[in-house]
C-alpha positions in Angstrom: -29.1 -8.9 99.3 -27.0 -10.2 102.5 -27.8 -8.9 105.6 -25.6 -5.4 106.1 -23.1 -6.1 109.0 -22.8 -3.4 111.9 -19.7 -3.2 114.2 -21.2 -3.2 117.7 -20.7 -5.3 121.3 -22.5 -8.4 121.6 -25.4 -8.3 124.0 -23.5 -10.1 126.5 -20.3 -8.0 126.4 -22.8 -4.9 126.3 -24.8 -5.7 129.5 -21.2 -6.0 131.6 -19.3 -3.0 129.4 -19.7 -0.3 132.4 -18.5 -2.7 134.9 -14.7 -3.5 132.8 -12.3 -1.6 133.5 -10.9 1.1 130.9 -8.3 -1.4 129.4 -11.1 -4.2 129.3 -13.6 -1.8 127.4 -10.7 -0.7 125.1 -9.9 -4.4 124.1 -13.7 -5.1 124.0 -14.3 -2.4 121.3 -11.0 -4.1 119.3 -12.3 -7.3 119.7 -15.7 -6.8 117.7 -15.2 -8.8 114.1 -17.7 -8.8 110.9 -15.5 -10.5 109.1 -17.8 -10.3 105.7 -17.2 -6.2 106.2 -15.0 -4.7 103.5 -14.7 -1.2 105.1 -12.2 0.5 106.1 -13.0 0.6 110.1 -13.0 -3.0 110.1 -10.2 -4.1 107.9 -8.3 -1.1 110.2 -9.8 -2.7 113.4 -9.4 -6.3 112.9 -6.2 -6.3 111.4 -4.3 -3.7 111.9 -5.0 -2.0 115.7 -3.7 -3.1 118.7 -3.9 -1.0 122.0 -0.2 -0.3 124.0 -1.7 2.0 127.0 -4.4 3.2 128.7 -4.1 6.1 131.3 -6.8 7.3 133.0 -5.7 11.1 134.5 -10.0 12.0 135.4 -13.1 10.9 135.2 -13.4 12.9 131.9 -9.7 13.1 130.8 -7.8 10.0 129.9 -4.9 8.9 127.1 -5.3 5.8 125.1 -2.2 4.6 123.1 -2.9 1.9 119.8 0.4 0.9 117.7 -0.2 -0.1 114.4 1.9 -0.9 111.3 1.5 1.2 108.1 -0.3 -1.3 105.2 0.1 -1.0 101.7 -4.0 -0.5 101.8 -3.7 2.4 103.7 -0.8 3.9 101.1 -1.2 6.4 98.7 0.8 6.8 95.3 3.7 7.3 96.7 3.7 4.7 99.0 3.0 6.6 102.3 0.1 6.7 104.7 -2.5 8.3 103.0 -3.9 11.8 104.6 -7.6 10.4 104.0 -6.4 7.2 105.4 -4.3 9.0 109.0 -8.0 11.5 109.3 -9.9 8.0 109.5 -7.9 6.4 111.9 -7.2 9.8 113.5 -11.4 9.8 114.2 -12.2 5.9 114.8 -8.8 5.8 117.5 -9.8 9.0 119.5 -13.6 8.2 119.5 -12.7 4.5 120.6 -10.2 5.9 123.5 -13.4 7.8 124.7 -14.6 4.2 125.9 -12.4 4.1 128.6 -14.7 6.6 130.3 -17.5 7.0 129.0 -21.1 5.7 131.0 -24.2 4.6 130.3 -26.5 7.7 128.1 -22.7 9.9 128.6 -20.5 9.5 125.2 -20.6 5.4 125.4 -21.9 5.5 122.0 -18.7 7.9 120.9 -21.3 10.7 119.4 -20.5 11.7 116.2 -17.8 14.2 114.7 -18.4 18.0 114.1 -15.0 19.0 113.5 -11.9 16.8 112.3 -8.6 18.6 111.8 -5.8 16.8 111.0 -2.2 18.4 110.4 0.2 16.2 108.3 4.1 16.6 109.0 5.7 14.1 107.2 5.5 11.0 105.3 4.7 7.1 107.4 6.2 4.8 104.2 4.4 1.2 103.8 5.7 -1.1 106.7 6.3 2.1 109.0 5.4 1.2 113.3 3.5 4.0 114.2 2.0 4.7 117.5 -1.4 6.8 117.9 -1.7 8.9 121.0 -5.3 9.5 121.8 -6.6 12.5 124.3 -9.7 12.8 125.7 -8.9 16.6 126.9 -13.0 17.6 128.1 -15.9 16.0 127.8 -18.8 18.2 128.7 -22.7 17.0 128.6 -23.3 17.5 125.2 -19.7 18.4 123.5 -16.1 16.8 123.7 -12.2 17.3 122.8 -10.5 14.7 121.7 -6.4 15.4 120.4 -4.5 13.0 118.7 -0.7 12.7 117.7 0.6 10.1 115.3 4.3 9.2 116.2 6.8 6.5 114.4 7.5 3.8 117.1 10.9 4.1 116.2 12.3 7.0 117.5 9.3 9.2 118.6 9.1 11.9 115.7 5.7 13.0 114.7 4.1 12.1 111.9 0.9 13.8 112.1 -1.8 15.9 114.8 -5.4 16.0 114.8 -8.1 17.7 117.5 -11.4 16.0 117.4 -14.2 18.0 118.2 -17.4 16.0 119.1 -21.2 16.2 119.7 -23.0 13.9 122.3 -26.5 12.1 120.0 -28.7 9.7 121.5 -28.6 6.1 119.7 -31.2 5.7 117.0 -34.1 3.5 118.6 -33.8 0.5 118.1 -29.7 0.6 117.6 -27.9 -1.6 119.7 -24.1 -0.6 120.5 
């Protein structure tokens, strides 16, 4: 069986990650490729998510902008951005925006969800521009708040909402990020 491929910072881009700046993290985490990895966060990363902005309002509070055109992979029946699909990028967008802050053993390994809510609005059909607003609102020792709101690039109308609630967890030993 091949070797399972894990989307993580080389060791080289690791050891420096805390000195980039929040647009250079950002980009860092967009750069990472497996490109043997079928899944959805790295067909979504590698070929469909670029970053447009990165404001950083706090230590702790910043807003991350990605744009990203809607793919015929990402469709359901009808042709629109699937719901499963938008709660997917919804939670791999905000946790990546929460790179622009984080610091060494505080959220730099994103933490892992404890409550997704996603609120869809309307229909994004194949070949829709969208642009995903990413909130860090709080991040606290242990818990965060992340909002998100998924716009068409076009004229600004929302598309869909999600708030992203998140728990801090120490790597597993031996992970690498």
């Amino acid at each position: 069986m091949a070797e399972r491929q894990h989307l993580r910072l080389s060791p080289d881009v690791m050891a420096k990650f805390e000195t980039y700046n929040p647009e250079e993290r950002i980009r860092a985490v967009l750069a990472i490729r497996a490109p043997n990895d079928q899944r959805f966060s790295s067909k979504f990363i590698e070929e469909q998510c670029s970053l447009r902005d990165v404001k950083v309002l706090s230590d702790k509070h910043c807003v991350v902008t990605f744009a990203f055109r809607v793919d015929r992979f990402y469709c359901n029946g009808s042709g629109n951005l699937h719901g499963g699909a938008q709660s997917s990028i919804f939670d791999m967008c905000t946790s990546i925006a929460m790179q622009a802050i984080g610091k060494k053993d505080f959220w730099l390994n994103g933490g892992v969800t404890r409550v997704l809510t996603v609120t869809c609005l309307r229909p994004a059909p194949e070949g829709e521009n969208l642009l995903l607003e990413c909130e860090v609102v709080q991040m606290g020792r242990s818990l965060s708040l992340l909002q998100g709101t998924l716009k068409r690039e076009k004229d600004g109308v929302i598309v869909s909402t999600c708030e992203h609630h998140k728990a801090a967890v120490p790597s597993k030993p031996g992970w690498k990020l």
